[in-house]
PAMILO-900543 format. One record per residue: residue number from 1; residue in one letter; chain; x, y, z of N, C-alpha, C in turn. Coordinates in nm, 2 decimals. Example, Ala and Ser with C-alpha at 12.3 -4.5 7.8 and 13.67 -1.06 7.14 Angstrom:
residues 2
REC	k	r	c	n_c1	n_c2	n_c3	ca_c1	ca_c2	ca_c3	c_c1	c_c2	c_c3
REC	1	A	A	1.32	-0.57	0.78	1.23	-0.45	0.78	1.32	-0.33	0.78
REC	2	S	A	1.28	-0.22	0.71	1.37	-0.11	0.71	1.29	0.00	0.79
***
This chain:
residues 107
REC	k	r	c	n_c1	n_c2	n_c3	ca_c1	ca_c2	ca_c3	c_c1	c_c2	c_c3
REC	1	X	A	-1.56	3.45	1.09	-1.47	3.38	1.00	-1.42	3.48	0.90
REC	2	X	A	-1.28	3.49	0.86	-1.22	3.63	0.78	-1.23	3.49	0.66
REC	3	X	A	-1.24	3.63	0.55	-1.27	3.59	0.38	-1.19	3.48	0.37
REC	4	X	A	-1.07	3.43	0.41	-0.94	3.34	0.35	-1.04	3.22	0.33
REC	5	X	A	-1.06	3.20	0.51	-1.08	3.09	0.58	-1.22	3.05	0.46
REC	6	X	A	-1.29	3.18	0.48	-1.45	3.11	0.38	-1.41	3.06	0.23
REC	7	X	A	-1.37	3.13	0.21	-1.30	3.08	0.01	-1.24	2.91	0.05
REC	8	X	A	-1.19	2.90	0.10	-1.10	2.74	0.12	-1.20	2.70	0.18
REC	9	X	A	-1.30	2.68	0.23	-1.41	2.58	0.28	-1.45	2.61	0.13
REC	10	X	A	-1.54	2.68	0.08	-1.61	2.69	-0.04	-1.51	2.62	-0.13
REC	11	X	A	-1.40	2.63	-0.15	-1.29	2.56	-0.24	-1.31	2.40	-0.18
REC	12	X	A	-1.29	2.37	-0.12	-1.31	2.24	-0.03	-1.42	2.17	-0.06
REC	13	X	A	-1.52	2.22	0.00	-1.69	2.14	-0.08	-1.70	2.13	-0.20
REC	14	X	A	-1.66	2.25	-0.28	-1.67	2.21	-0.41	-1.54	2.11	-0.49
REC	15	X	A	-1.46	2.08	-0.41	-1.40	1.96	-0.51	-1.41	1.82	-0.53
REC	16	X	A	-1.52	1.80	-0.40	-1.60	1.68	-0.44	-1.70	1.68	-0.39
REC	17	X	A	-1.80	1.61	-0.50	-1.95	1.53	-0.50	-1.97	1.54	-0.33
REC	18	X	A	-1.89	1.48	-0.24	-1.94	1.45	-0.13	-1.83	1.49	-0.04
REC	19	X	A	-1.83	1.55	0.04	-1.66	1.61	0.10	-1.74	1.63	0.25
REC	20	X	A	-1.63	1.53	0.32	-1.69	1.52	0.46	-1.59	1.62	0.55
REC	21	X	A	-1.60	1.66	0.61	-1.50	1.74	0.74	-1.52	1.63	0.89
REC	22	X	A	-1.36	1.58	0.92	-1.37	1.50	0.98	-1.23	1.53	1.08
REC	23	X	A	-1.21	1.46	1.21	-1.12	1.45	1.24	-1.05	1.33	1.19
REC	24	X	A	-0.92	1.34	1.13	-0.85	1.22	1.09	-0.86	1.18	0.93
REC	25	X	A	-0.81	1.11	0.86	-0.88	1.05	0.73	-0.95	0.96	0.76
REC	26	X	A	-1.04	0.91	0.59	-1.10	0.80	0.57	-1.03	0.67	0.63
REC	27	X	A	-0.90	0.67	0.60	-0.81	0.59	0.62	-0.79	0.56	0.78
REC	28	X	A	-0.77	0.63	0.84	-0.75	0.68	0.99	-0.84	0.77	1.03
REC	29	X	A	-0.97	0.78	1.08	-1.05	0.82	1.15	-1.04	0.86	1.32
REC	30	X	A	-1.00	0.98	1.32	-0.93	0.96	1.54	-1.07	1.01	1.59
REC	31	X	A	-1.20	0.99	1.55	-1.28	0.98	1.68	-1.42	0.85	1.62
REC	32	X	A	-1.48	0.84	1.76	-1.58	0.77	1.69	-1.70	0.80	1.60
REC	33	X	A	-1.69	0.93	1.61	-1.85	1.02	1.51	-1.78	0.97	1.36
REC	34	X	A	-1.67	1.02	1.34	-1.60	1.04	1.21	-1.61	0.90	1.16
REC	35	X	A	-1.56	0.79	1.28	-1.51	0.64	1.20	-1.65	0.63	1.14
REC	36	X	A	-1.76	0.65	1.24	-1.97	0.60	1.19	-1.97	0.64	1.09
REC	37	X	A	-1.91	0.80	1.00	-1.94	0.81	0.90	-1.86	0.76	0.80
REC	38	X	A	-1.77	0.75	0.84	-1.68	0.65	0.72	-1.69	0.52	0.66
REC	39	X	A	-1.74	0.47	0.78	-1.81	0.29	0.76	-1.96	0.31	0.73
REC	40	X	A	-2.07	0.42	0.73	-2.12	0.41	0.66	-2.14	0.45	0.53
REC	41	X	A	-2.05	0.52	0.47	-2.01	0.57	0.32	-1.92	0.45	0.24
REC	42	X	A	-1.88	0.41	0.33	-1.78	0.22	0.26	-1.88	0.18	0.23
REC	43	X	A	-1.95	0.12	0.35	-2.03	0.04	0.34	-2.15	0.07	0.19
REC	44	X	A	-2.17	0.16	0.16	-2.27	0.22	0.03	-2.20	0.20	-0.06
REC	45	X	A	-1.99	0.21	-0.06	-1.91	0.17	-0.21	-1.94	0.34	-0.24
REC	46	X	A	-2.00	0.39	-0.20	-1.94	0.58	-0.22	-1.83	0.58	-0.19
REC	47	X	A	-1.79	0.69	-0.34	-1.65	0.75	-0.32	-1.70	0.90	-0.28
REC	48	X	A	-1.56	0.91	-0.19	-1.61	1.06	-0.11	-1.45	1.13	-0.05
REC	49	X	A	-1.44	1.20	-0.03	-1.31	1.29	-0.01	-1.31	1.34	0.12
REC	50	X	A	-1.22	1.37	0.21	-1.25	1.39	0.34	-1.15	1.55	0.36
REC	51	X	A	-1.15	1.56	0.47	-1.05	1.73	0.50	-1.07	1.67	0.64
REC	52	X	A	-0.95	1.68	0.71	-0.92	1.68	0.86	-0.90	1.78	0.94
REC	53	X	A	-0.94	1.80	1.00	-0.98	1.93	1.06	-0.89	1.92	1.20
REC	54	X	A	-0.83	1.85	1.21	-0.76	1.84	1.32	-0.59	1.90	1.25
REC	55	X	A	-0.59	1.91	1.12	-0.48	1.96	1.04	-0.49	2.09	1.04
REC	56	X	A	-0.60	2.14	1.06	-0.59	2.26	1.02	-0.75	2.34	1.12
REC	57	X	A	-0.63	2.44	1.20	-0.75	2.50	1.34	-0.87	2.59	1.31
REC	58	X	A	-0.83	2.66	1.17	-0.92	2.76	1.11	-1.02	2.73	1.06
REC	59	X	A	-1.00	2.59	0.95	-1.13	2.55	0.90	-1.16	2.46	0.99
REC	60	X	A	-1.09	2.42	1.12	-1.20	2.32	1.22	-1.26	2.39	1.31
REC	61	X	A	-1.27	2.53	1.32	-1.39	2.63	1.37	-1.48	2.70	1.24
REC	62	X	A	-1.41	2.69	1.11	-1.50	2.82	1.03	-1.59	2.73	0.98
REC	63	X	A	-1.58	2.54	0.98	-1.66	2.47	0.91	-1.79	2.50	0.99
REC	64	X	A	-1.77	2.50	1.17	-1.85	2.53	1.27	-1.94	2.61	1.26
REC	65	X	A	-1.87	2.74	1.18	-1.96	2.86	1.17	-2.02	2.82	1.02
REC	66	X	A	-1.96	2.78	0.94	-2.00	2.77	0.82	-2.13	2.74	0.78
REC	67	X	A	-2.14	2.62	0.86	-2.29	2.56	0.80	-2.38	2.59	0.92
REC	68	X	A	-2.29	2.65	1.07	-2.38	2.72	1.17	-2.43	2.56	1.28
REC	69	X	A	-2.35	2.46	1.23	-2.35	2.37	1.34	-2.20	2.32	1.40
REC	70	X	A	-2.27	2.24	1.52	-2.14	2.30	1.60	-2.06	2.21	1.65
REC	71	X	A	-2.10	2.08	1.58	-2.01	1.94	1.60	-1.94	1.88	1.43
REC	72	X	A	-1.84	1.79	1.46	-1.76	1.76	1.36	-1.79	1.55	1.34
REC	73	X	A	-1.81	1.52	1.27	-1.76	1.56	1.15	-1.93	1.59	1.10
REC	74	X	A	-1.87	1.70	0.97	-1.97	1.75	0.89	-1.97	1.68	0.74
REC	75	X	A	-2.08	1.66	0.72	-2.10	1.61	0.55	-2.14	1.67	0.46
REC	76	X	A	-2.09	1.72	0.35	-2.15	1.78	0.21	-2.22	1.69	0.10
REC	77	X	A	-2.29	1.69	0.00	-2.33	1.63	-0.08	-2.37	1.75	-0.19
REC	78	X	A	-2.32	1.76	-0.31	-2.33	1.89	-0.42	-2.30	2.00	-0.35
REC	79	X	A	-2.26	2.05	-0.26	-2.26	2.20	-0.18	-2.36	2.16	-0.07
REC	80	X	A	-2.41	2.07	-0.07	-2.49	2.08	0.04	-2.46	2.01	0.14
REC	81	X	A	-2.45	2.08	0.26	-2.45	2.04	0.43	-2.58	1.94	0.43
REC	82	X	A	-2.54	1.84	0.46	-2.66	1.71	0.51	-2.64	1.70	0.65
REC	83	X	A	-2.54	1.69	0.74	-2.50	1.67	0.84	-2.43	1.61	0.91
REC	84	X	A	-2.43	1.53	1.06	-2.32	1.50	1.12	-2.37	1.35	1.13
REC	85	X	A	-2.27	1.25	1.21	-2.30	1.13	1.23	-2.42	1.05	1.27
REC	86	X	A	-2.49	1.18	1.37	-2.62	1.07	1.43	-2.70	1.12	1.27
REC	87	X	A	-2.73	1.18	1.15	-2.81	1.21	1.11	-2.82	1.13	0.99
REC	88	X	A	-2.65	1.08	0.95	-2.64	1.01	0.87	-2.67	0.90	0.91
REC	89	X	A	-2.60	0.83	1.01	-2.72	0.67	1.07	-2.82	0.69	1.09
REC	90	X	A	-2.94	0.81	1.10	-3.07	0.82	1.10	-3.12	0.79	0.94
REC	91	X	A	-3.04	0.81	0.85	-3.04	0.84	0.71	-3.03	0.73	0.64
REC	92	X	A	-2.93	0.66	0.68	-2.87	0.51	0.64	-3.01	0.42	0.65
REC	93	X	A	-3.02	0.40	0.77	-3.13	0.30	0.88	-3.28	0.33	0.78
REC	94	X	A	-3.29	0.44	0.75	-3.37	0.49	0.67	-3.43	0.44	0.51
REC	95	X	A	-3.32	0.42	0.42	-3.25	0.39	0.31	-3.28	0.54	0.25
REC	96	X	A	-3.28	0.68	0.30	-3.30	0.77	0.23	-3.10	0.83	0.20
REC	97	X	A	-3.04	0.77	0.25	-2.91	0.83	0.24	-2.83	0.77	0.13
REC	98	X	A	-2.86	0.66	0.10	-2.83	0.58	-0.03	-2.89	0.66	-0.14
REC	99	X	A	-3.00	0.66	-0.12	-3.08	0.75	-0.27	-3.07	0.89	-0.31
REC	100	X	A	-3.03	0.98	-0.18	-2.97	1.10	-0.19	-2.83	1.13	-0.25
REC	101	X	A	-2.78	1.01	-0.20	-2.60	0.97	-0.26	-2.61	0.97	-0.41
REC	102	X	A	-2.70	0.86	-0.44	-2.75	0.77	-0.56	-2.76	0.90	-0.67
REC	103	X	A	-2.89	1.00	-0.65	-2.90	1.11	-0.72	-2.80	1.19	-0.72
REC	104	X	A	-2.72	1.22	-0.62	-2.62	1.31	-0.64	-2.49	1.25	-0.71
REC	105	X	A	-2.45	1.16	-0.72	-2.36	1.10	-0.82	-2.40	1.09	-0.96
REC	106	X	A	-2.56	1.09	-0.97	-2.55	1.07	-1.11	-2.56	1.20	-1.16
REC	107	X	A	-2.57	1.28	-1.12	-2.63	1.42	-1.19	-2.49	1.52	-1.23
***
């Protein structure tokens, strides 16, 4: 991935608390991994910011490399990669995804 591409992911994650990489928006979700994580972030009343990666071909391969996994959509929380759809419904089902949210909003 050349320097541009890394700065604008890094720009990216850090403009919100929670910044998912997704095909499509919040609003319009075009696959089903993306819609799961969108309806589960509603469903918590989390606010969260999305980047469509179907807009843009460089950061929908450098996110790939970025966090070094290799499916979309990806989730941030403070700078930090949590993961993709199945991990967040592993997380939800859990109630550990609410309380990680919960901490990261307040802090």
């Amino acid at each position: 991935m050349d320097s541009n591409t890394q700065t604008r992911i890094d720009t990216l994650i850090q403009s919100s608390p929670i910044m998912v990489f997704m095909k499509g928006t919040k609003l319009m979700p075009q696959c089903g991994f993306s819609n799961n994580v969108v309806q589960i972030l509603n469903s918590l009343s989390i606010s969260f910011e999305t980047f469509d990666v179907l807009s843009d071909m460089d950061i929908r391969q450098g996110i790939k490399d970025y966090s070094n996994w290799p499916t979309i959509p990806q989730v941030y929380v403070n700078g930090e990669f949590i993961g993709g759809s199945d991990i967040l419904i592993e997380m939800y089902n859990s109630g550990e995804l609410k309380e990680k949210l919960e901490i990261a909003l307040a802090s």
